[in-house]
N, C-alpha and C positions, 0 to 999 in steps of 0.2 A: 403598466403591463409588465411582470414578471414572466420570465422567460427562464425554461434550462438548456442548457445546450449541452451535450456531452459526448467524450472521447474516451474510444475503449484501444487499449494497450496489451500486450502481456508481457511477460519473464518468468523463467523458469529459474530455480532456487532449491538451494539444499538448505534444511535446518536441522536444528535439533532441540525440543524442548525441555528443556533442562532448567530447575531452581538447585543452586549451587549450596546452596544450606540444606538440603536433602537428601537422605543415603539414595543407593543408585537404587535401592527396592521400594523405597518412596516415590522416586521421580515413574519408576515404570508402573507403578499402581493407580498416579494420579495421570501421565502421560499417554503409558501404552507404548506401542510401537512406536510413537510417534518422539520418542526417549531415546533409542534407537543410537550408542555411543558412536558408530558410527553415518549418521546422520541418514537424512533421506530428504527427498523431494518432493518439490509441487509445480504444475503448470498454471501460473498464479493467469489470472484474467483481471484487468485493472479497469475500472471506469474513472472516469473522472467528469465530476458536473460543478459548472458552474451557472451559478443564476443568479439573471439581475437586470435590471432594462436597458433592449437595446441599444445603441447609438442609434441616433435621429440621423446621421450622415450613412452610416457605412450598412446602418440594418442591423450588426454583428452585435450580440449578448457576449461574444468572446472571439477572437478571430481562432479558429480550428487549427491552422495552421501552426500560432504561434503557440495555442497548447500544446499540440504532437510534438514541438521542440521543445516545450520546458520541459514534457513526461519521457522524455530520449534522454537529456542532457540531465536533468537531476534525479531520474531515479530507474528507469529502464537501464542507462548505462551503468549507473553504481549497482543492481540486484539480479540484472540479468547474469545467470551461468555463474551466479558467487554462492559461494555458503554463508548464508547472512549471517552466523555466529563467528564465523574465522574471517572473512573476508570484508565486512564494513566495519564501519565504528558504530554506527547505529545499535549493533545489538550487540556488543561485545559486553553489557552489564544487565541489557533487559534482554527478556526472555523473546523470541522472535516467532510468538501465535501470531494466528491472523488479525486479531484485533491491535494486538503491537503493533505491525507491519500498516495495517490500514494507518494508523494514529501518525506515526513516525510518514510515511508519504503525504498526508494532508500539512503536516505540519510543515516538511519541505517545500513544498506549493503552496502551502497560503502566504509564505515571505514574498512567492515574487508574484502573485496574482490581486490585482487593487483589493482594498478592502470595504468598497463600495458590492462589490460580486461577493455572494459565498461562494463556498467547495465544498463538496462533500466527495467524500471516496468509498466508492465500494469494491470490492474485494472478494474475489472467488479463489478459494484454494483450493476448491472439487468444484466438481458440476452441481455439485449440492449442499455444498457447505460456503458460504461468503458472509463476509460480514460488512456493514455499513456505518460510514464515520462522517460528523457526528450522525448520532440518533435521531430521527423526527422524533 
C-alpha cells in the first residue's frame, strides 16, 4: 500500500529571466515582462510529496515534521526574500523559470529523503501558473 503524504511551504523571491547569449530585444520577446533588467517577483507556493509505504511501527509514509525542517533549512531559508539570480548559486548560470526552480528544489531534497520514498515537487508561481516535478 502506497501512500502520498505532502507538505505545503511558501517563499517569496525576485527573478529575472534572462538567456545571457540574447540581445536584451530578444530576451524581452521570448520573456516579456518577465525580463524585466530590474527584476520582479513571485509569491511561490511549494508542495512537497512523498510517497512510499508506511512504517508498520510508527504508521508514518514520512514524519511531517521532519519534512517542514528539511523544506526550512534547505530551501525556504536559501530562496525566501533573495533574488534567485544575485543571491544563490543555484541560478547564477541557469535561468530561474519555474520549472528550473521546481528541478533545482527536488534535487536539493531527494539527497537527504531515502531513496526507497519518491518526491515530487510542485510549484506555484501564480494562482494559475505551477508546474510539477518530475512529470507523471
Amino acid at each position: 500500500m502506497r501512500i502520498k503524504v505532502s507538505r505545503k511551504e511558501h517563499f517569496n523571491a525576485a527573478h529575472r529571466l534572462f538567456n545571457p547569449a540574447w540581445t536584451e530585444e530578444r530576451n524581452k520577446q521570448v520573456f516579456g515582462k518577465c525580463s524585466n533588467p530590474n527584476y520582479h517577483g513571485h509569491n511561490y507556493e511549494l508542495i512537497v510529496t512523498v510517497t512510499g509505504e508506511p512504517d508498520p511501527e510508527t504508521g508514518y509514509v514520512y514524519d511531517m515534521k521532519v519534512l517542514s525542517d528539511l523544506i526550512r533549512e534547505h530551501v525556504t531559508q536559501k530562496f525566501d526574500h533573495k533574488n534567485l539570480n544575485l543571491d544563490t548559486e543555484y541560478f547564477k548560470t541557469l535561468n530561474p523559470t519555474a520549472e528550473n526552480i521546481a528541478v533545482v528544489i527536488w534535487k536539493i531534497l531527494r539527497e537527504k529523503i531515502d531513496s526507497s520514498l519518491d518526491v515530487k515537487i510542485t510549484l506555484y508561481e501564480t494562482e494559475r501558473n505551477y508546474v510539477e516535478y518530475p512529470a507523471d
